[in-house]
C-alpha positions in Angstrom: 8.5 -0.9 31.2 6.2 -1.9 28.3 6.3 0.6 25.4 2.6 0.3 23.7 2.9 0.8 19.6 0.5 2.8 17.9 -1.4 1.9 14.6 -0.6 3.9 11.5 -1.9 3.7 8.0 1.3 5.7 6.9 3.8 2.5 7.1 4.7 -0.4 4.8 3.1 -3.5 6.6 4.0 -6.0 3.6 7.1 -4.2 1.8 6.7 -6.9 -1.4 2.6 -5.8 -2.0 1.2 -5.4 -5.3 -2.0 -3.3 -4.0 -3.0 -1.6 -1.1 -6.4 -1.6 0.5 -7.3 0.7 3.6 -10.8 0.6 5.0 -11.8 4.2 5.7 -14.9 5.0 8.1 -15.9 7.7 10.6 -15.7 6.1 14.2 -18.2 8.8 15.7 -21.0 7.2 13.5 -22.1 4.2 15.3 -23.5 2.8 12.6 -20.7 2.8 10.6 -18.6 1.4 13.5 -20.7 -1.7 13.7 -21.1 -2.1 9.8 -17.2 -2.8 10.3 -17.2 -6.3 12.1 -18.6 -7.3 9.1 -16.3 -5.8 6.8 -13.5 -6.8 8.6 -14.6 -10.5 8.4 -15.0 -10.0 4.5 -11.9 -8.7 4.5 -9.8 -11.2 6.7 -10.9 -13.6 3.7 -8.8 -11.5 1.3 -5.7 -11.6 3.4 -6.0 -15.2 3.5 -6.3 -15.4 0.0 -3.4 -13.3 -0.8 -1.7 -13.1 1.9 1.7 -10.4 1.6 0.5 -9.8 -2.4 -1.9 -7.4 -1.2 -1.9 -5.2 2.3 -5.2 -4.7 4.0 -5.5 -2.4 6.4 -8.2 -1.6 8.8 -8.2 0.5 12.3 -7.7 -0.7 15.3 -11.0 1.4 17.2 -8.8 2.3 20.2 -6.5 4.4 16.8 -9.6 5.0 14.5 -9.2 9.2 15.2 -5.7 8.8 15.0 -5.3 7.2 11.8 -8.5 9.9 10.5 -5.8 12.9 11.0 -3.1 11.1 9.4 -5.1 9.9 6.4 -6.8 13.5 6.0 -3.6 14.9 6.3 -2.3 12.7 3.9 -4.7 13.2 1.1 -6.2 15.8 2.3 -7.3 16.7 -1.6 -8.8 13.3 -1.9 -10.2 13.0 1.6 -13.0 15.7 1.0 -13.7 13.7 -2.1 -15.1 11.4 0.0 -17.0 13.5 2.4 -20.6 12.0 2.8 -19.5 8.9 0.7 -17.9 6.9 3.5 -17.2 3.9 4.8 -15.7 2.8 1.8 -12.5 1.0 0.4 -9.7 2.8 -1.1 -7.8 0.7 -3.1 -3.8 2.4 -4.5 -1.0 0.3 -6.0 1.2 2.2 -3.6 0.8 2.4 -0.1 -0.3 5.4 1.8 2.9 7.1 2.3 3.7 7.4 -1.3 0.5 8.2 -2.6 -0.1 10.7 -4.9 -4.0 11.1 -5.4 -3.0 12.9 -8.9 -1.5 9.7 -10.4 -5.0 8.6 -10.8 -3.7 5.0 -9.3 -6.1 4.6 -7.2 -9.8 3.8 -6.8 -12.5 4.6 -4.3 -15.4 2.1 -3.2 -17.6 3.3 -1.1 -20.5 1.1 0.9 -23.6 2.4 -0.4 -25.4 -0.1 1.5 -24.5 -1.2 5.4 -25.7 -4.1 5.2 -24.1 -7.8 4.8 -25.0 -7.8 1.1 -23.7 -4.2 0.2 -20.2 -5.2 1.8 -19.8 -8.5 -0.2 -21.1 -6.9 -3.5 -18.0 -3.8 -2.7 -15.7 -6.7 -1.3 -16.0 -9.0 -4.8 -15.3 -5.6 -6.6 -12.2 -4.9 -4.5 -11.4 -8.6 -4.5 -11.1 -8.7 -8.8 -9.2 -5.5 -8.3 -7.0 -6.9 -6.4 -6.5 -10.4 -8.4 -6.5 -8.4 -12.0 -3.3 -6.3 -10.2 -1.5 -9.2 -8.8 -2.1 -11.2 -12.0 -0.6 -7.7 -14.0 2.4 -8.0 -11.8 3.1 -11.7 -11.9 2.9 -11.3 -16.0 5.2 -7.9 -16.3 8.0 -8.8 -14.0 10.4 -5.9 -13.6 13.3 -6.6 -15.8 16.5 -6.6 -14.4 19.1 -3.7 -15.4 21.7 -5.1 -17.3 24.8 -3.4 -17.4 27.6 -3.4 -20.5 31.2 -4.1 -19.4 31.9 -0.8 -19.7 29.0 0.4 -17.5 30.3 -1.8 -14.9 33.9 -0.9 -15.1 32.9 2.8 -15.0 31.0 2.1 -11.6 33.7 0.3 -10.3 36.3 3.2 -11.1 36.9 5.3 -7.7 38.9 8.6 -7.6 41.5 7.8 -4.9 44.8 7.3 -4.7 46.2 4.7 -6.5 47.7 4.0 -9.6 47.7 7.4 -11.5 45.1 8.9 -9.6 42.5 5.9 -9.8 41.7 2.5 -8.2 39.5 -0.3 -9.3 37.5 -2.0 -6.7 37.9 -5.7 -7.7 34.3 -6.7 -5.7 32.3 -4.0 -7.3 33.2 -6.3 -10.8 32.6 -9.3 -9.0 29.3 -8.5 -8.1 27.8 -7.4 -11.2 
């Protein structure tokens, strides 16, 4: 028996990603449907370029209704933002199921223009975007917690029986 899996813009494709993009269209509108074959090929140029830094993600058509309800009831406060402004981009430096549209870290880019030309002009937008936020990260790494002896002998004291009461767990010090 095959199992067939179902498209959903609410997972973590590429777990590592510095930014998020999520093409968001209405698949009832024809026009809009066909306008994305050429956004996807502008778009398939980005994931090349960046490849697990930044995760694109676009609707299968056969999911396209599906993925509508989850993203509306997602951000639903956001999502009638957007009424009469899509297709567009939406571009968050968290993915979709941890976004929070009052964090402000995110921006919307819509297509004014269906054309070829309107998508590269909003593709080279999302495309600096993207570069200025992986370039960010690459400059401010996360700095690694560094723990005093005594922070680390604290974590590795348990409350069990042992000596007095207490027992050290030997590879909880080794490891830090």
């Amino acid at each position: 028996m095959m199992v067939e899996a179902k498209q959903t813009y609410l997972g973590v494709v590429e777990p590592y990603a510095k930014a998020f993009i999520y093409y968001l269209f209405e698949d009832y509108n024809s026009e809009q449907t066909e306008f994305t074959t050429e956004v996807q090929r502008r778009l398939e140029d980005i994931g090349e370029a960046y490849q697990d830094r930044v995760s694109l993600l676009m609707p299968n058509p056969r999911f396209a209704a599906r993925i509508e309800s989850e993203v509306k009831d997602k951000i639903q406060h956001v999502w009638w933002s957007l009424h009469g402004k899509l297709p567009g981009l939406l571009f968050s430096t968290k993915p979709l199921s941890q976004f929070d549209g009052a964090s402000g870290e995110y921006v919307y880019f819509p297509f004014d223009a269906l054309t070829a030309h309107g998508a590269a002009e909003v593709i080279v937008k999302v495309r600096r975007l993207a570069n200025e936020q992986v370039s960010w990260d690459f400059l401010n790494p996360k700095k690694k917690e560094v723990k005093s002896v005594g922070k680390v002998i604290l974590d590795a004291i348990e409350a069990k029986p042992g000596f007095a009461g207490f027992r050290i767990d030997l590879k909880k010090l080794k490891r830090s």
